[in-house]
Structure formats: structure tokens, C-alpha cells
N, C-alpha and C positions, 0 to 999 in steps of 0.2 A: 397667846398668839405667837411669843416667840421660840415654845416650846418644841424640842423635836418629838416629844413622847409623851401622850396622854395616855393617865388613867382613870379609866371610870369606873368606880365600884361602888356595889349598893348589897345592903341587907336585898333578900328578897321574901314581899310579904304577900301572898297571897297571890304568887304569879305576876309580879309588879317591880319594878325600882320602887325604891320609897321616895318620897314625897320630894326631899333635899337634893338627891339627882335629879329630877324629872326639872324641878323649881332649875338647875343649874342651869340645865339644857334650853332651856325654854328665856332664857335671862341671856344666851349668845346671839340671839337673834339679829341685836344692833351691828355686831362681828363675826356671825359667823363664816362670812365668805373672807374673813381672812386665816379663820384656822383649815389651813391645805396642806396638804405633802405631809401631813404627819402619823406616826406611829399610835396602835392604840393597843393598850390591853383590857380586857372587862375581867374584872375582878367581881365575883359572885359569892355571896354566904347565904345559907337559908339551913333550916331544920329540916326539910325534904331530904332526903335521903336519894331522891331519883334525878339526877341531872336533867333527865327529859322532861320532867317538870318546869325546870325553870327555862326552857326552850321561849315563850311568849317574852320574857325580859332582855335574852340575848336579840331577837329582834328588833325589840323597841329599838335596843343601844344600837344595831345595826342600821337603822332607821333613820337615825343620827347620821350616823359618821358614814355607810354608803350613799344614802339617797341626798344629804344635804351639805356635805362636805368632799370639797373635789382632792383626788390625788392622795385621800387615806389607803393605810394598810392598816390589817385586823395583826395581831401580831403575835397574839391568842388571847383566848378564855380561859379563865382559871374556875372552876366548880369548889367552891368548899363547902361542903353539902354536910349532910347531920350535924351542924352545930346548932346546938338549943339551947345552950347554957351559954352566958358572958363566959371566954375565955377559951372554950372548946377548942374554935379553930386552929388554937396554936397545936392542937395533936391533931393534924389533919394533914394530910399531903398535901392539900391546897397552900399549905401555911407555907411550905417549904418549895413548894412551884412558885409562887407568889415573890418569895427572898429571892430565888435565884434568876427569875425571872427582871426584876430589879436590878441584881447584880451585874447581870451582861446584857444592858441597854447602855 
């Protein structure tokens, strides 16, 4: 709540957050009119290879933070896409959007 900058990131399985985000999201309920005014990035991984894929997930999260939460900014999305293996992502440009993006919040 007293945070200026949320991030939400999920593996993405089958056009989905996985279970442990959705469970997070769904647990603010008692609070969530007090997380306002704040920053968010979606942080995204999957083995698709096609970012327009995981289009259905950035909704969801959009879902969240436009429709239920007043006075958010999106502030980006980060795609880290073809990771299939434990460890991939760190050779991903997502890796390195993701660092820097951290960096200068």
C-alpha cells in the first residue's frame, strides 16, 4: 500500500498468469481501494515466442490496475518471450529492459 511502484510478473502458461499472481490479486480485495496513484510494470516470461500471444494476460493484469484501481499508470510491459529452459531469460533483451527498467524507477 505504501508503495510508489508495483510489479507484477508471471511465467505465462497457456495464455494465463499463473496461479500465485492471480491467488495475489484476488487476496487485495480487503485493500485494494487503497493501492492508488501508483506506478506498474508487467513483467512477462513464456516459451511463445510471439508477444501477441501473451496479449490475453496483459489484459487480465490491465484488468486489475485500470478497471479496479484508481489513479494507476501502466509504465510498461516487458515481453521476455522464448524462454523454455530455467535460466534462458537472462539471454533475453527482456532481461536487460527489465534491469534497467528497475534502475530508473
Amino acid at each position: 500500500v505504501q508503495a510508489d511502484v508495483i510489479v507484477l510478473a508471471t511465467p505465462v502458461y497457456f495464455y494465463s498468469m499463473d496461479g500465485q499472481l492471480k491467488t495475489f490479486i484476488d487476496r487485495t480485495v480487503p485493500r485494494y481501494t487503497e493501492i492508488s496513484d501508483k506506478d506498474f510494470y508487467f513483467i512477462l516470461t513464456a516459451a511463445d515466442t510471439q508477444k501477441k500471444n501473451l496479449a490475453r494476460t496483459v489484459e487480465a493484469l490491465r484488468g486489475f490496475t485500470e478497471d479496479c484501481l484508481s489513479g494507476t499508470k501502466e509504465k510498461a510491459v516487458i515481453y521476455g518471450t522464448g524462454a523454455w529452459q530455467m535460466g534462458e531469460i537472462k539471454n533475453t533483451p527482456a532481461f536487460k529492459e527489465a534491469y534497467l527498467a528497475g534502475k530508473n524507477c
